[in-house]
ROVEXMI-997099 format. One record per residue: residue in three letters; x, y, z of N, C-alpha, C, O in turn. Coordinates in pm, whole numbers, plus 32768, in hexadecimal, padded with zeros to 4 digits. Each point is the difference from the previous one (the first is absolute). Example, Ala and Ser with C-alpha at 12.3 -4.5 7.8 and 13.67 -1.06 7.14 Angstrom:
REM ROVEXMI-997099
ALA85277DC7830C7FA780778000805A8078800080687FFE8042
SER7F75806B7F768052807780067FB3806D80498033806F8011
***
This chain:
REM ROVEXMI-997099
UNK7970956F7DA37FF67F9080617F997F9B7FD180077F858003
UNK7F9280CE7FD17F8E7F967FDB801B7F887F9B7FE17F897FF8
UNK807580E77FAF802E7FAF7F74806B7F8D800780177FA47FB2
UNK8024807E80C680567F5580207FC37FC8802980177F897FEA
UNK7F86808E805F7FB37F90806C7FE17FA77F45802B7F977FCF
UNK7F7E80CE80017F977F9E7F8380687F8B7FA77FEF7F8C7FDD
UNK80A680F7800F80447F717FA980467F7F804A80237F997FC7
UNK7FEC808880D080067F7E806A7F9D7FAD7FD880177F8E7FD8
UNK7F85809C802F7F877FBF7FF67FFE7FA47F787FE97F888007
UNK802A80AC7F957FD67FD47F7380847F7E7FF57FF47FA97FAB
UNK80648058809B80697FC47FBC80097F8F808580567FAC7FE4
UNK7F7B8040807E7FD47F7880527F977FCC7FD47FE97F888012
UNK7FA480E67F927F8D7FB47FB0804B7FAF7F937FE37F8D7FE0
UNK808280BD7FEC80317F957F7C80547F98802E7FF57F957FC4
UNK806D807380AC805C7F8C80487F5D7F6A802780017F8C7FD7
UNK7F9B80AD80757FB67F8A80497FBF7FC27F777FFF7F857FF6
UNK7FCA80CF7F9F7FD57FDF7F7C80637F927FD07FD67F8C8002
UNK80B0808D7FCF805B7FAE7FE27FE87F5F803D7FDB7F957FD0
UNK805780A180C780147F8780447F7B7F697FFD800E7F867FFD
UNK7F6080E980067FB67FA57FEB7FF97FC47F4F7FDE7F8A7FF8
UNK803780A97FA680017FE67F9280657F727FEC7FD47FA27FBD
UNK80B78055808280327F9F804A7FFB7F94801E80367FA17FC8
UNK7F6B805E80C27FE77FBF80217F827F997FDF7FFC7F8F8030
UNK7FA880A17F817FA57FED7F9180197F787F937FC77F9A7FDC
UNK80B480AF800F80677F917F8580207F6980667FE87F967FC6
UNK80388063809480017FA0803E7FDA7FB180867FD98045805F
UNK802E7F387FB07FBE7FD3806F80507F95802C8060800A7FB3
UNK7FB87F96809680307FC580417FD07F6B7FD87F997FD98037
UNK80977FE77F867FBD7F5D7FE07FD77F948083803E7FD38061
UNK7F2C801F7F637FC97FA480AA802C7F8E80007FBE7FAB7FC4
UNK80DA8026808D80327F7480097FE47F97805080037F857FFD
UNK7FDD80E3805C7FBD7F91809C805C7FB18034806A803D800F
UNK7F9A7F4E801580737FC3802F80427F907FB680307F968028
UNK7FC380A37F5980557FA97FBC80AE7FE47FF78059804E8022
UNK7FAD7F757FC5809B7FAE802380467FE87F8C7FB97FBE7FB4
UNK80AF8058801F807E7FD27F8B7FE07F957FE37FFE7FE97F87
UNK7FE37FBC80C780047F657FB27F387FE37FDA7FD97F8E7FE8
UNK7FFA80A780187F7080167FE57FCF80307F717FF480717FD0
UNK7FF37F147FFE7FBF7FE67F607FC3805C7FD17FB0801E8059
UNK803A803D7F327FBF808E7FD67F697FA47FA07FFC7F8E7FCF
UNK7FB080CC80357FAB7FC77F8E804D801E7F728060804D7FFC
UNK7F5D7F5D7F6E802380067FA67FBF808A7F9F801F80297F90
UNK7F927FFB80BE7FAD80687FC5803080A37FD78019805A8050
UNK7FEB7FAE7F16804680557FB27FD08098803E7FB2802D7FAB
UNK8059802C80B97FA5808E802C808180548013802180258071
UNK802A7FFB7F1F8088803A80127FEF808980677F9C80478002
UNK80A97FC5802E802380AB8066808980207FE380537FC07FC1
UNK7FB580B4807C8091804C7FC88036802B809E7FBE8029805F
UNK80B27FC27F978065802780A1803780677FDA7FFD80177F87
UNK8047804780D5801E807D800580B87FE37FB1804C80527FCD
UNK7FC87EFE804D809A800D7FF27FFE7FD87F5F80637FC97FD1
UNK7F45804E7FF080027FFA7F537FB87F797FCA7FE27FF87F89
UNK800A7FBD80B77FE67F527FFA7F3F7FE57FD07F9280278028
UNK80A07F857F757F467FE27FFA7FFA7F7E8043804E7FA97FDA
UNK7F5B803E80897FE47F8D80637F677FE27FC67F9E80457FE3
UNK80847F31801C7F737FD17F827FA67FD580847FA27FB57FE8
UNK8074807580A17F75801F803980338018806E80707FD3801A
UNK7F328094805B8038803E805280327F968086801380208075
UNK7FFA7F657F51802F7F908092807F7FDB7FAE804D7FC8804E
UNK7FDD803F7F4D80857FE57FEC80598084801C80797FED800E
UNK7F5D80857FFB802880AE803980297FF3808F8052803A8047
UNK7F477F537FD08012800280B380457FBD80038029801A8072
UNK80237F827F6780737FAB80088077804E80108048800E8062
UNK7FC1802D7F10806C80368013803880668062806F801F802D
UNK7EF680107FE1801A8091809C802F7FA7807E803F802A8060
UNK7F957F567F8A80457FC48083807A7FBC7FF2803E7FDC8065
UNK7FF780087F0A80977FCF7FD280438069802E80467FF18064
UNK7FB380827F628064808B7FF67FF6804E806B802880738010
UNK7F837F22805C7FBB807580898013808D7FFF805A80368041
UNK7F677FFA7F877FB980817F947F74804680087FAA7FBD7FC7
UNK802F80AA806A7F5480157FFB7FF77FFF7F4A803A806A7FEA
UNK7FAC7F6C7FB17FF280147F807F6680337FFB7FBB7F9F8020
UNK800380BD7FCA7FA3804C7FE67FDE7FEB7F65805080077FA4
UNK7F277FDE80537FF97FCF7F8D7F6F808F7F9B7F988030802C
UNK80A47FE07F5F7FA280447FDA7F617FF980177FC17F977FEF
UNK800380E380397FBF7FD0805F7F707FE97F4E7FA47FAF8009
UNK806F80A27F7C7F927FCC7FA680417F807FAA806B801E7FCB
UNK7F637F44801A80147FC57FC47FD3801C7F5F7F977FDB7FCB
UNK80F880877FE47FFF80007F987FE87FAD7F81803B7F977FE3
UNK7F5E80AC7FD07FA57F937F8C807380317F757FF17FCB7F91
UNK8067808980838066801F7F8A80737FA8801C804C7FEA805E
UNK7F9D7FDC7EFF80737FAB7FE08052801B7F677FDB80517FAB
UNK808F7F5E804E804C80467F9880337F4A7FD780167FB2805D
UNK7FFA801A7F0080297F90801980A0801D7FEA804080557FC1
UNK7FE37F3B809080BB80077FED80077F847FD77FB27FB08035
UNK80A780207F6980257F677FCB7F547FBA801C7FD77FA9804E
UNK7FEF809D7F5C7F5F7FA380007FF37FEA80617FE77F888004
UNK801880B180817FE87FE7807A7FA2806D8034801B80737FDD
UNK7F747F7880757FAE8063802A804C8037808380017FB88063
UNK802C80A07F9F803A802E80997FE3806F8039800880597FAC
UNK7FCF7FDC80DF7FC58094802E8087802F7FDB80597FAC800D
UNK7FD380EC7FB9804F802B8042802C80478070803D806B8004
UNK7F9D7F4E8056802580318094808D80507FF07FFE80798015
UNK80767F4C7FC9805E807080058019806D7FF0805080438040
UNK7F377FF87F1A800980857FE17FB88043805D8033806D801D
UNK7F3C7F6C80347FE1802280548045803380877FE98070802D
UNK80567F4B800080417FE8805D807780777FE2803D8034805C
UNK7FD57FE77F338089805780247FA480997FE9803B80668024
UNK7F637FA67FB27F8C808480167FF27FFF808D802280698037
UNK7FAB7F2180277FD58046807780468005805D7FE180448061
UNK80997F6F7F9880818053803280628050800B80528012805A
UNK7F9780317F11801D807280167FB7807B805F8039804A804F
UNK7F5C7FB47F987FB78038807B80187FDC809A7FDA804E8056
UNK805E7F487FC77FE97FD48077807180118042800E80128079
UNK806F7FE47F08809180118032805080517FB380507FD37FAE
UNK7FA280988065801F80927FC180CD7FB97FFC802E7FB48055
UNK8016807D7F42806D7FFF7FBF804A808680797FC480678020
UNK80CA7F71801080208089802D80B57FEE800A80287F8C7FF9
UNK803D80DD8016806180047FED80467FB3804F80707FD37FE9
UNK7F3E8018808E80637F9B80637FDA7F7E8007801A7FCD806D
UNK7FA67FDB7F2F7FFD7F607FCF808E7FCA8014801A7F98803D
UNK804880C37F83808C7FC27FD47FF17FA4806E7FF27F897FE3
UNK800E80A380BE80277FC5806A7FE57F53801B80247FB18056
UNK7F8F80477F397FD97F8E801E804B7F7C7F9D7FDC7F8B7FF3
UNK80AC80CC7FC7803A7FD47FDF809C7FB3807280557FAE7FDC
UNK7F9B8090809E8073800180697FC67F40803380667FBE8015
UNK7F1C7FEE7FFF7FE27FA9801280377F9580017FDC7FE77F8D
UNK804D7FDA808780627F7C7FE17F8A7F927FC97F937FE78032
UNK80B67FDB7F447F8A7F5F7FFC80387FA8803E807A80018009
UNK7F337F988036802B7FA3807B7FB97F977FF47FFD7FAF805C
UNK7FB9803D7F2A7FEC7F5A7FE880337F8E8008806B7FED7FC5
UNK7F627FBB807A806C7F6B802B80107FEA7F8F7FBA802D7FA4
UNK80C27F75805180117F7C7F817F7F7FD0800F7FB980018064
UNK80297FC67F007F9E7FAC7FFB803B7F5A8034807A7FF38011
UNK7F357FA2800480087F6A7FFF806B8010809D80767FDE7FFE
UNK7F44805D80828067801580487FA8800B806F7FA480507FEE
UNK80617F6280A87FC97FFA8042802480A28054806D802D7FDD
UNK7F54801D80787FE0806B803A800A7FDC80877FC17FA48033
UNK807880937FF780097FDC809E800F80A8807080528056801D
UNK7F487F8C7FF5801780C3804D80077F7A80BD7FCA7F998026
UNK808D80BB8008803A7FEA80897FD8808380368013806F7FCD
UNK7FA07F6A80C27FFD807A807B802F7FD4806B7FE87F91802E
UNK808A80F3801D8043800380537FA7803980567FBA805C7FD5
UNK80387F7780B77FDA8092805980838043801F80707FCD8008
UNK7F6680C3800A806D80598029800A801880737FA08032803C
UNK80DD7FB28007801D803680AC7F837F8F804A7FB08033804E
UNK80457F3B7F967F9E7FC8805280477FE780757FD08023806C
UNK80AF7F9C7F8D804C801380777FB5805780817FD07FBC805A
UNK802480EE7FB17FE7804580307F727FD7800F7FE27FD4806F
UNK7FBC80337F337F8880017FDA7FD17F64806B7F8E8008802D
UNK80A37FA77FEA7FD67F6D8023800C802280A07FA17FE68049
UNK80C8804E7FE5803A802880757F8380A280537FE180158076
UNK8007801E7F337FB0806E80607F6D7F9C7FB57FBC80637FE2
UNK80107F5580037F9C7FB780007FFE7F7680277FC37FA07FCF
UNK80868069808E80037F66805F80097FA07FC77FE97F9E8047
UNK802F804A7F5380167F9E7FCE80537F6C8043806B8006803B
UNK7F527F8F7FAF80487F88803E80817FA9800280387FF57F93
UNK7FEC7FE380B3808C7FF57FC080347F54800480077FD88074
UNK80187FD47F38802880187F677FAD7FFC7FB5802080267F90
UNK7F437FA780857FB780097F837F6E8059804F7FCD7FF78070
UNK801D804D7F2D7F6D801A80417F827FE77FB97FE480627FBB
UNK7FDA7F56803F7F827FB67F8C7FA1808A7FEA7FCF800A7F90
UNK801B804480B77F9E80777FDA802C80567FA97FB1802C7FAD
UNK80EC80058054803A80457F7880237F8E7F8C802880397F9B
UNK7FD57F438056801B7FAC7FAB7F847FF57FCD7FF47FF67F86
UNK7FB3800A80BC7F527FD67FCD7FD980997FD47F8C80127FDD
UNK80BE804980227FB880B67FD7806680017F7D7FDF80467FA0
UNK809A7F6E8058806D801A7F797F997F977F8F7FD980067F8B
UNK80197FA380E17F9A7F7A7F9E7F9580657F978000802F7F8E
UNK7FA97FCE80EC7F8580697FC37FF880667F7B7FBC7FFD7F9A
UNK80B08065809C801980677F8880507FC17FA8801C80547FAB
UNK80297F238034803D7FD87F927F747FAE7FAC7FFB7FDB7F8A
UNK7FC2801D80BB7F2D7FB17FC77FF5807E7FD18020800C7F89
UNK7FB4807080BF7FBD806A7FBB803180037F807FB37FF07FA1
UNK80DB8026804D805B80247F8B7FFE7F8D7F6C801D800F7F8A
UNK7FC47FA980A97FD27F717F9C7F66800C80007FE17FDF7F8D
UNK7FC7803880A77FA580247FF07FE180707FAE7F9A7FF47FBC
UNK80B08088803A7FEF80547F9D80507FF07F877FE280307F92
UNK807F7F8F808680337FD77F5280247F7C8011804F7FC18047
UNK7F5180227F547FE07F717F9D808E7FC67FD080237F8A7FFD
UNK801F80E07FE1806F7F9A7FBD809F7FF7802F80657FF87FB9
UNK7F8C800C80DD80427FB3807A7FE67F7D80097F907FD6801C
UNK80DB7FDC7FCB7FFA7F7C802680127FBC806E7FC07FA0802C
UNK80C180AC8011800A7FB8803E803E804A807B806480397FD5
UNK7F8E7FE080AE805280708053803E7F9F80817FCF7F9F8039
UNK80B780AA7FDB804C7FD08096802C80388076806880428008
UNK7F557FAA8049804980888062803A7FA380AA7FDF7F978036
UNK807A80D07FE680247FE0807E803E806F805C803280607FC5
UNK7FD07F9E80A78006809280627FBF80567FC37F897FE97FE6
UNK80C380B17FEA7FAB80677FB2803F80167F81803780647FD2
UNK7FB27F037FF0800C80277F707FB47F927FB77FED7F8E802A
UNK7FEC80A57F657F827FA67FA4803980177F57802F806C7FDD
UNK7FC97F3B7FDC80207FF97F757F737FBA7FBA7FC67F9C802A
UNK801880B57F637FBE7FC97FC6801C800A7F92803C80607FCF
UNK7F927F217FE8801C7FED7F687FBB80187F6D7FD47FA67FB8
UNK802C8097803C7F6E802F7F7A804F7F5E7F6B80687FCA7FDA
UNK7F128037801580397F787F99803A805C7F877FD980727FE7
UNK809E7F387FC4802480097FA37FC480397F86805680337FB8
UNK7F497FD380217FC3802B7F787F6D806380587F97801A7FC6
UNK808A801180DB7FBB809080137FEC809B7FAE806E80357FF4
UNK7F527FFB7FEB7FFA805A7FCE7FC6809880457FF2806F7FCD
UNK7FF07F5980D07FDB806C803F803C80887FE980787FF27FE9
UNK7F6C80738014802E80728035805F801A7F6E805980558007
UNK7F9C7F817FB0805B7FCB7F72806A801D801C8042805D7FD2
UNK7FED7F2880AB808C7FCB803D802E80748030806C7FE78036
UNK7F7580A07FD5803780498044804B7FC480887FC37FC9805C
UNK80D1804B7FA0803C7FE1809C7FB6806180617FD97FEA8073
UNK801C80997F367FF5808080A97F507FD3801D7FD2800E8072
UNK7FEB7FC77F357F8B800780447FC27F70802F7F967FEE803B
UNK80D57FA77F987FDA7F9A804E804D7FF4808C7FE07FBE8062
UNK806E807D7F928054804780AE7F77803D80257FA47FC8803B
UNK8060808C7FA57FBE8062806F7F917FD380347FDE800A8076
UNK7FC57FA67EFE7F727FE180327FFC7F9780657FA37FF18050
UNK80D87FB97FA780117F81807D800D805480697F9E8007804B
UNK80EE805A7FDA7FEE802D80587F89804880557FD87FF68074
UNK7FFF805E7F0E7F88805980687F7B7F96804F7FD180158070
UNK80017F677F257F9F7FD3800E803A7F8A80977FB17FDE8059
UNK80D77FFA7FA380287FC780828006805E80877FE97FD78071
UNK803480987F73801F8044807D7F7C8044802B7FDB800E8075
UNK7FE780177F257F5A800F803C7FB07FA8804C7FB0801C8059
UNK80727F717F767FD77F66803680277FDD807B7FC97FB98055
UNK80B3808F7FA980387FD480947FBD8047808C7FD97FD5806D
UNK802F80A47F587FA9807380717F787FD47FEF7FBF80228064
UNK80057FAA7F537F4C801E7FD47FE07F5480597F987FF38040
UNK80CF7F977FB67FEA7F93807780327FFE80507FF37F928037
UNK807680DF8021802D8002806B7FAC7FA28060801F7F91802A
UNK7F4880D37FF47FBE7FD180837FD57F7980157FE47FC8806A
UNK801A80067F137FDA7F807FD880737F6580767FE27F978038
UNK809280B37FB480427FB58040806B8034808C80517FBA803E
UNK7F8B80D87FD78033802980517FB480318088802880208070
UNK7F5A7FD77F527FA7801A80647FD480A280067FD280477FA7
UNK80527FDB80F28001808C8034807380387FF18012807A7FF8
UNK80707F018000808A807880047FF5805E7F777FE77FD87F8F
UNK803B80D980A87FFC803A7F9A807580057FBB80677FD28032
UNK7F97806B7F4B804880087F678053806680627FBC80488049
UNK80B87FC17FBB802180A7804D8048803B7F7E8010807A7FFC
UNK80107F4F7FB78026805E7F8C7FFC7FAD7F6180237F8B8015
UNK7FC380887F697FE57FE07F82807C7FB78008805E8035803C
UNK7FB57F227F7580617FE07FB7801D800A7F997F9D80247FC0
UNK80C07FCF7FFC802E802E7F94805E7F737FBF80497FB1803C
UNK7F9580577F38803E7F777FB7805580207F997FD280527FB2
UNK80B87F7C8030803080377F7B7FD67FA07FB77FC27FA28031
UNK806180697F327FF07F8E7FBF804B80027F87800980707FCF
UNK803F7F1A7FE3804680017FA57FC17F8A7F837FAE7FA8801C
UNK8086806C7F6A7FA27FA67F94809D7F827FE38077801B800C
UNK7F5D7F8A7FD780687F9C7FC17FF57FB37FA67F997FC18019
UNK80A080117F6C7FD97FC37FA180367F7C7FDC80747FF97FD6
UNK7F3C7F94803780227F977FFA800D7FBC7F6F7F9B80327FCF
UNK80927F8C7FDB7FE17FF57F897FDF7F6080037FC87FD47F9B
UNK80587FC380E07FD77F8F7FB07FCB7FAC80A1804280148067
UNK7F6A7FAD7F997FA97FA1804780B07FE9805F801380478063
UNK80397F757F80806E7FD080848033807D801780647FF48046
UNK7F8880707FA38047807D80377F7580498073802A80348067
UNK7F7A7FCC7F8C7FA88023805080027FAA80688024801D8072
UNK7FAA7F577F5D80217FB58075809E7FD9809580177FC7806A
UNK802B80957F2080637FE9805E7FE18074805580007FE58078
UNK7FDF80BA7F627FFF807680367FA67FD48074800E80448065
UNK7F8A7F4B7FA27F707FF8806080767F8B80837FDC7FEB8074
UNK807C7FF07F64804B7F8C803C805B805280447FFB7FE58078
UNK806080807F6D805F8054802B7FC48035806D802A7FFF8074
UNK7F4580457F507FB8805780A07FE47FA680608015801F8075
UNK7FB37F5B7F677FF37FA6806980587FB9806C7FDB7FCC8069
UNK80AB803F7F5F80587FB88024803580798068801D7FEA8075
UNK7FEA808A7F558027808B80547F9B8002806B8020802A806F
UNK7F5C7FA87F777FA07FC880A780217FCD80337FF4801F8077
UNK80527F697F6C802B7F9F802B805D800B808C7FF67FD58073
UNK807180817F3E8057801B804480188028806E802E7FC68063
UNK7F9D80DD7F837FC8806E80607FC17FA5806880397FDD8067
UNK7F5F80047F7B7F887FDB806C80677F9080687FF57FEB8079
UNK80567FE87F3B804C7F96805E8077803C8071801D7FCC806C
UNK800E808E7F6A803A80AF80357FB980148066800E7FD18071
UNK7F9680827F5F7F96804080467FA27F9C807B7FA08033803B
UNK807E7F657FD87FA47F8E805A80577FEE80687FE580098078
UNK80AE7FD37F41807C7FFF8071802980708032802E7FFE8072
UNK7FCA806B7F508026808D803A7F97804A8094801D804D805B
UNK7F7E7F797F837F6F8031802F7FE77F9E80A47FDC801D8072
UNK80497F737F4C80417F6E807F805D8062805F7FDE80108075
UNK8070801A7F698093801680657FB88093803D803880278066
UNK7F5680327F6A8003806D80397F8D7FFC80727FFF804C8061
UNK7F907F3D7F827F6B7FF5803580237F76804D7FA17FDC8046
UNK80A77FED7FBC80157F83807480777FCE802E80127FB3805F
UNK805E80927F3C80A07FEE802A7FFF8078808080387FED806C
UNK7F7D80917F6F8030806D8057805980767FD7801D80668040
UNK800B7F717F3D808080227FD27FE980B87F957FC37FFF7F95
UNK806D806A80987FD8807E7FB480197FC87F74803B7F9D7FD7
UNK7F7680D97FE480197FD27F4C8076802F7FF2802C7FE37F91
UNK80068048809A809F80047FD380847FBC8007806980097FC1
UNK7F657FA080B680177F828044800C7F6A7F94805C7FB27FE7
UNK7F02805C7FE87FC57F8D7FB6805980267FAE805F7FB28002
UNK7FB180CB7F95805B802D7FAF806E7F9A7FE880267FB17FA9
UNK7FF6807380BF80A27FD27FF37FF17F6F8003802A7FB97FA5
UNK7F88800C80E0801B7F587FFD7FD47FC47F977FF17F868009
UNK7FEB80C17F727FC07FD77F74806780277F8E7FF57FFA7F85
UNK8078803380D08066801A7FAD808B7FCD8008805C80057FAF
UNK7F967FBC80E9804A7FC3802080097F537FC180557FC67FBD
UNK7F37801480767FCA7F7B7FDF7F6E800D7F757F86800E8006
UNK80F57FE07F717F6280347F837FE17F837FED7FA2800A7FB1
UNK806F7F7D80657FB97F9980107F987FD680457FC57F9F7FD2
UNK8009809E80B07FAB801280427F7D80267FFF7FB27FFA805E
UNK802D80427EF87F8880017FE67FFF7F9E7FA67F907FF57FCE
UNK80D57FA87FFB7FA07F887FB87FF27FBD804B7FD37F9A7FCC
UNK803D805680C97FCA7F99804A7F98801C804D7FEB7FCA806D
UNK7FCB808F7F5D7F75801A80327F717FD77F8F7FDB80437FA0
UNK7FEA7F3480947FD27FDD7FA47F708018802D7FCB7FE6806D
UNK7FEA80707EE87F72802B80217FAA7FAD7FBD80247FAF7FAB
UNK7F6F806080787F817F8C7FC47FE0806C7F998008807B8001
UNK7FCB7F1A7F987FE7803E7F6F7FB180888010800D80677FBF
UNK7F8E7F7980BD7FAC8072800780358095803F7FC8806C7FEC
UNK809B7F8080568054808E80248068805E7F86804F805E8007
UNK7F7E7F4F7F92805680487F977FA3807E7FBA7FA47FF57FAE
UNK8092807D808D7FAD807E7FE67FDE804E7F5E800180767FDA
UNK7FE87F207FEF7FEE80307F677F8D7FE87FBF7FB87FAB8034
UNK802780817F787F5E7FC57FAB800080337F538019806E7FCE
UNK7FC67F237FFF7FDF7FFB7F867F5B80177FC97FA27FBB8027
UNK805580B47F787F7480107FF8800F80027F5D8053803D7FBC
UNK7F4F7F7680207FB47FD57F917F6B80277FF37FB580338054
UNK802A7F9B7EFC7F7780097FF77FBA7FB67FB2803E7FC17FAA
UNK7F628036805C7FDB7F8A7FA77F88805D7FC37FEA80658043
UNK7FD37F8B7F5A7F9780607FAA7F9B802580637FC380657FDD
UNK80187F6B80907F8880398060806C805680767FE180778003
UNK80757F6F804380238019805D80A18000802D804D7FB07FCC
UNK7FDB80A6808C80A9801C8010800D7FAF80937FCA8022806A
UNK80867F727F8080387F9A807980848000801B8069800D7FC1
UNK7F747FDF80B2808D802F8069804B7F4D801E7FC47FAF8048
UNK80A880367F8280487F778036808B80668045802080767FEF
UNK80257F05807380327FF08062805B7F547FC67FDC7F93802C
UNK808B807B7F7A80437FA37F958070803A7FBB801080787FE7
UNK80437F207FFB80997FEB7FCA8002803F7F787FDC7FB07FA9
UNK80368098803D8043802C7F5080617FE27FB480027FF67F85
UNK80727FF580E7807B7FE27FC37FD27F3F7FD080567FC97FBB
UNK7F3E7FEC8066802E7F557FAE7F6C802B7FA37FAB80598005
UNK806C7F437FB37F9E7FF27FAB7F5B7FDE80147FAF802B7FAD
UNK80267F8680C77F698016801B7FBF806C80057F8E7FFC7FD2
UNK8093805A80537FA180887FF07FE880267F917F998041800A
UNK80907FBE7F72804280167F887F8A7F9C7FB17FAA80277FB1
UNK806C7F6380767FB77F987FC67F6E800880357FAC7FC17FBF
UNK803A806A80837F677FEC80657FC3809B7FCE7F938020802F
UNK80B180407F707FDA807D7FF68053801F7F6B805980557FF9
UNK7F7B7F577F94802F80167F667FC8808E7FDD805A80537FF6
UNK7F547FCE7FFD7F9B80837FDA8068807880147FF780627FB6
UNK80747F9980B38044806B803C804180557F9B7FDE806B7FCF
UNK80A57F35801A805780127F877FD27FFC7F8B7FA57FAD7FF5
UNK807780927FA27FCA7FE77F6F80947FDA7FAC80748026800F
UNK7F4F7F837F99807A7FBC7FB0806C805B7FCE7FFB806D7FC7
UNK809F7F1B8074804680937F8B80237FF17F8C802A805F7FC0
***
């Protein structure tokens, strides 16, 4: 009995030994709040990253940990061994790098699996467009009282979390949303996430729908959340400046529409008297009846959010003619 206790013993001494030996090898590069578009010094103090790379100083390391949104852990001793390649002085961080990962990431029979993965890189020279749906808002708008036909407190909370989401990635240009759906556009020559579709999906989604719950109270007050929403989202690829612009014109015009629907439908149930099944029909009877309901520019329930290098702005403006276009060159990049 004694003698298992001791080799229990000896062999969590060699597992915690390991782990700190480990962790020893590396540290975490101090980036602070630096930003992608934020100038590096010129100063030659090479370090080595765990992903094989010599970074000729630990603020161009931090770039890239925030390009590839990546923790990149950087060797934690700045190696004085060099080897020349083509008359070039270079650390070899790589040979390094494949020594202390082997330690760190032991080789084992079930890797294959990570052959089952799909690659899912966008086309290059191709605008990005991830679209979020809410799911079941129908239901969702209805057991949260929502107003009827427009309600400014869920339009000003879709607003909000489409800011957060441009606020955390830089290379959104330009976003559109109306009822519960939002499109945003990552510019053409983005390299986030290295164009991954699944993880520029997901990261819009998670970072919008967090946004949505995390400013609820902001605009809802006391009414409570009674249950999590939920957003799907799909990626789309635009390849040329009049094809995006048309995709930002199509959703608008589909506001357009709806909202003109939805004002006359909403008319016949809140001052006609008339059940929604009622309105139904007299909207199906007579489909001319919602273009003769004419709204002031300002009842058109949609918003355009932009940014300019300090800050993400919210307009309430036409996409489909050309002033918006002209008053905002920076948007599009040449094709």
């Amino acid at each position: 009995m004694s003698g298992t206790a001791v080799v229990l013993m000896s062999l969590a001494l060699i597992l915690s030994t390991g782990a700190e030996d480990k962790s020893r090898l590396y540290r975490r590069p101090a980036c602070g709040d630096l930003r992608v578009s934020q100038a590096c010094p010129l100063n030659y103090s090479p370090v080595c990253g765990n992903d094989g790379i010599t970074y000729v100083n630990e603020c161009t390391l931090c770039v890239q940990r925030i390009n590839v949104w990546t923790g990149i852990p950087m060797l934690k001793r700045l190696y004085a061994n060099f080897k020349k390649i083509n008359e070039k002085r270079t650390p070899f961080c790589v040979e390094l790098v494949e020594i202390s990962t082997s330690c760190v990431m032991a080789k084992s029979k079930f890797e294959y699996v990570k052959n089952f993965e799909i690659e899912d890189t966008c086309l290059r020279n191709c605008y990005i467009v991830v679209r979020l749906d809410g799911r079941n808002f129908h239901k969702f708008s209805k057991q949260h009282n929502y107003i009827k036909p427009n309600d400014d407190r869920a339009l000003g909370l879709m607003r909000r979390s489409a800011s957060s989401v441009m606020e955390e990635l830089e290379d959104i240009v330009i976003a559109y949303g109306q009822s519960d759906e939002f499109s945003f556009v990552f510019k053409r020559s983005t390299s986030w996430f290295k164009r991954r579709s699944s993880k520029l999906m997901t990261h819009v989604t998670s970072q919008f729908s967090s946004s949505f719950v995390f400013y609820w109270k902001e605009f809802f007050g006391e009414q409570p959340l009674l249950y999590p929403p939920s957003f799907d989202g799909r990626v789309v690829l635009y390849p040329s400046n009049k094809n995006i612009r048309d995709y930002l014109s199509w959703r608008q015009v589909d506001c357009h529409i709806n909202n003109l629907y939805n004002t006359a439908f909403w008319a016949l149930v809140q001052k006609g008297g008339l059940s929604t099944t009622q309105a139904d029909e007299r909207l199906k009877v007579n489909e001319t009846m919602p273009n003769l309901v004419k709204l002031p520019q300002e009842e058109e329930r949609d918003v355009t959010v932009t940014r300019t290098r300090k800050k993400v702005i919210s307009h309430f403006c036409d996409l489909v003619g050309d002033q918006f276009w002209k008053e905002h060159p920076d948007i599009l990049e040449s094709d």
